[in-house]
N, C-alpha and C positions, 0 to 999 in steps of 0.2 A: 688746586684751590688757590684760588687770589686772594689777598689780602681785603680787596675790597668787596668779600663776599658778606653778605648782609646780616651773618652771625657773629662778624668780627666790630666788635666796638672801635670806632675809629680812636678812641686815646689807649687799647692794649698794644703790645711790643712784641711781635710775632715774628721769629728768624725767617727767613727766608729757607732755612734748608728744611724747617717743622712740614710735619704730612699731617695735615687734616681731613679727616672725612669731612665731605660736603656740609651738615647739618649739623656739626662741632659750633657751639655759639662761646666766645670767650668773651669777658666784661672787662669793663672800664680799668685801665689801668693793671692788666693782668699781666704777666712775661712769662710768653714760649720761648724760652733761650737752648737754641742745638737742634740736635735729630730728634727730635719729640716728632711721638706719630699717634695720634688720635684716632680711635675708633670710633665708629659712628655711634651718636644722640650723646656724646658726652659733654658735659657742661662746667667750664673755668671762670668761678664766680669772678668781681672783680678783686684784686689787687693778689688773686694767688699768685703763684710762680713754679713754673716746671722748668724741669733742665734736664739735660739730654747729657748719655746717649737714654732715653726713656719711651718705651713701650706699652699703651693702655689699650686695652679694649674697647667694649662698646659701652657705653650707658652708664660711666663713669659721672660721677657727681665731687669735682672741689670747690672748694668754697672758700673765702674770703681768708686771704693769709697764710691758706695754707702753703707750705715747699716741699716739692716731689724732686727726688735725683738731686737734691746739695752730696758736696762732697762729704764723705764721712768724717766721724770724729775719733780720727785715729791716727796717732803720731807717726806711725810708720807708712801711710798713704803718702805714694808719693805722685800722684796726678797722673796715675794713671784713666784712658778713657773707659772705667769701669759705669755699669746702668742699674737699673732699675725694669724691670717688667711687672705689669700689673693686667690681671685680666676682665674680667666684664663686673658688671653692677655694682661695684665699690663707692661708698661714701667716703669723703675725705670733708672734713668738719672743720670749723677754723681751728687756724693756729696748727694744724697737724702737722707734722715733719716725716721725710721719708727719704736715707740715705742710702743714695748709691753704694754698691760693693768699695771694697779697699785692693782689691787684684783684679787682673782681664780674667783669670780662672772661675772667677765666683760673682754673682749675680741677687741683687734684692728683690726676690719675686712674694707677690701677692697675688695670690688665688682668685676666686671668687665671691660676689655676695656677699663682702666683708664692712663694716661699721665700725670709723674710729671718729672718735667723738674729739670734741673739743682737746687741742690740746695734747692729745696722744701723740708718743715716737717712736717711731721704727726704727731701731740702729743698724748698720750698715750689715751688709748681707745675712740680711733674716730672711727665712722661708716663712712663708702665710700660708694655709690653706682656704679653704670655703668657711663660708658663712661665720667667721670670727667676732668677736666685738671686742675693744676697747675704748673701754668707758673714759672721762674726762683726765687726761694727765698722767694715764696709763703707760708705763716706757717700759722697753723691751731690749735689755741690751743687744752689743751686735752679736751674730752670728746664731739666734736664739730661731727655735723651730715649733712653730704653733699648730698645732692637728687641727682641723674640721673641729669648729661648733666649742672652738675653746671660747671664755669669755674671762676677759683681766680686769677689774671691776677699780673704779677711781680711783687715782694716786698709790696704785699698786706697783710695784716695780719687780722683773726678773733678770736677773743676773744674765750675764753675756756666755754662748754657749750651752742655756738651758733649754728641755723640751718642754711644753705643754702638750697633753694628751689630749686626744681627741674628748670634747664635752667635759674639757676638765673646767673648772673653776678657782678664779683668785679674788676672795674677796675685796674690798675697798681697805686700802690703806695697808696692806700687805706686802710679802716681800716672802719670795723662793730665792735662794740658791743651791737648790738641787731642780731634777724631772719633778714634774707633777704629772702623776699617773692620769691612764683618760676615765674620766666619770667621775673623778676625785674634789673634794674639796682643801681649799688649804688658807687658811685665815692666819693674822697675825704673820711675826718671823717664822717661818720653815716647821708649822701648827698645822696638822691634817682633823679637820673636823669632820666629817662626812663624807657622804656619797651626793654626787648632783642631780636628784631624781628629779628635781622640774627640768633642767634642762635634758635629761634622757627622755622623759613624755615628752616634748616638744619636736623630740629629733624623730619621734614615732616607736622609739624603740618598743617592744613587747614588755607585758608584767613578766613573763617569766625572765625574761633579759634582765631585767631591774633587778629582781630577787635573786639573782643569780650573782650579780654586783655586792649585792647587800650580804651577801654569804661571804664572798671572798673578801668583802673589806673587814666582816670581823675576823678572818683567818689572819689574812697578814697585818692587820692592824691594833688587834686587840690581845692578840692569844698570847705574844709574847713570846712567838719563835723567832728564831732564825729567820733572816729573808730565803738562803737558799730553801729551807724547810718548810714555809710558808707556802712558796712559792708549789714546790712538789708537792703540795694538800691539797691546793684547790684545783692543779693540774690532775691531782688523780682523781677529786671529788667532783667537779665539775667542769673539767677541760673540755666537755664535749659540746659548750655553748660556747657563740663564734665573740662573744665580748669579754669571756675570761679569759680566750687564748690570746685575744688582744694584749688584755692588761699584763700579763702574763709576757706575751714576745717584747712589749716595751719596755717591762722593768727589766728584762736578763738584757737587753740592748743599752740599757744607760750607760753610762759612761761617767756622770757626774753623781750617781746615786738618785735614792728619792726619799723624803723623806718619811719615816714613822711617827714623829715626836707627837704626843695629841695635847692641844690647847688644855693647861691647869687655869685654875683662879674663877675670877669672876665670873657669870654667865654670859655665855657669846650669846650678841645680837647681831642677826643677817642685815648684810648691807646693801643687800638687793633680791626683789621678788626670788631669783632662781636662785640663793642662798639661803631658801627656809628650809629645806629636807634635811636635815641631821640626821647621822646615823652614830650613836653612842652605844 
């Protein structure tokens, strides 16, 4: 692809070593800086900026401002040619940030179908899955691991090395420093309120799945056992449905724990649509 291909604004800064599919349109004033390779229909509003070595898919959406592949924020990086991979239909909103790994060993990948909103950051080698959201200002430290269908809800922050569970939830203005189980909700500092029954209907899940959910979160959340105890209740009460054995293999997997503690004091108000199911 030429430069003077007619999706290319003549004031953007496009490397000469950048692979563009054909029908890639970038705007006024954007920088392809490196090995950036663009999959077909993806669109670089003006004034973003990628940097290489960086691989996108197809039907990739950034927007004004945002920076894909800067070098990480990590004192011990020492410039190595460490990337970014990201795959199809991703929105990138302004102002979003998205750093590169800090080693050649390890890599910033983003999945699929994912939505970060104004403002959001991805620290240096985090894994993404499908269909994620972060919402406006949402950051993620590095090395943090987001499941399928998680959503980090406004100026929520997680601690560097943490999991998010598949369909789990952080509400707006929160903050984990442990896993957050998948299906879970978790408000305030390291405060599990709930279960995320709107976002499990949406994923399709079945009512029996839900109630199934709904069972095990008052085992390990309410009853006041032991985790390992907890954990062998619902494994022997309802291990036989395929979302307990989930939550179940992710909590014996953590490494940094999860948390129990349930929101005291005033009453909690959701901070977004899929934050109204409480489970108390």
């Amino acid at each position: 692809m030429g430069l003077a291909s007619p999706g290319i604004h003549p004031h953007a800064d496009v490397s000469p070593v950048a692979e563009l599919a054909p029908d890639v349109t970038v705007g006024a004033f954007a920088i392809i800086e490196g090995k950036v390779r663009l999959g077909p229909g993806c669109v670089v509003r003006p004034r973003a900026h990628l940097i290489g070595p960086l691989v996108m898919g197809r039907d990739n959406h950034v927007f004004s401002n945002a920076i894909i592949g800067e070098r990480p924020q990590h004192l011990r990086y020492r410039g190595e040619p460490t990337g970014v991979r990201v795959g199809d239909g991703n929105v990138f909103r302004e102002n979003v940030t998205v750093h590169r790994a800090t080693t050649a060993s390890w890599e910033t990948r983003i999945g699929d179908g994912n939505y970060f909103m104004s403002g959001a950051h991805v620290a240096h080698d985090c894994q993404i899955g499908d269909r994620c959201t972060l919402v406006n200002n949402a950051l993620l430290g590095g090395h943090c691991t987001v499941a399928d269908g998680a959503y980090v809800s406004g100026n929520a922050g997680v601690h560097q090395f943490c999991r998010l569970g598949r369909l789990s939830l952080l509400s707006g203005c929160s903050l984990t420093t442990k896993d957050v189980p998948p299906f879970v909700i978790q408000q305030g500092v390291n405060s599990v309120v709930g279960v995320n029954v709107v976002g499990m209907r949406r994923a399709g899940l079945a009512a029996w799945q839900i109630d199934a959910v709904r069972r095990l979160y008052h085992v390990v959340f309410r009853q006041g056992l032991i985790l390992p105890d907890a954990l062998d209740r619902v494994e022997e009460d309802y291990g036989e449905v395929d979302v307990v054995r989930e939550f179940v293999a992710f909590v014996r997997a953590s490494r940094r724990g999860i948390n129990r503690k349930r929101m005291v004091g005033p009453s909690r108000t959701p901070q977004s649509p899929a934050d109204a199911c409480w489970v108390d």
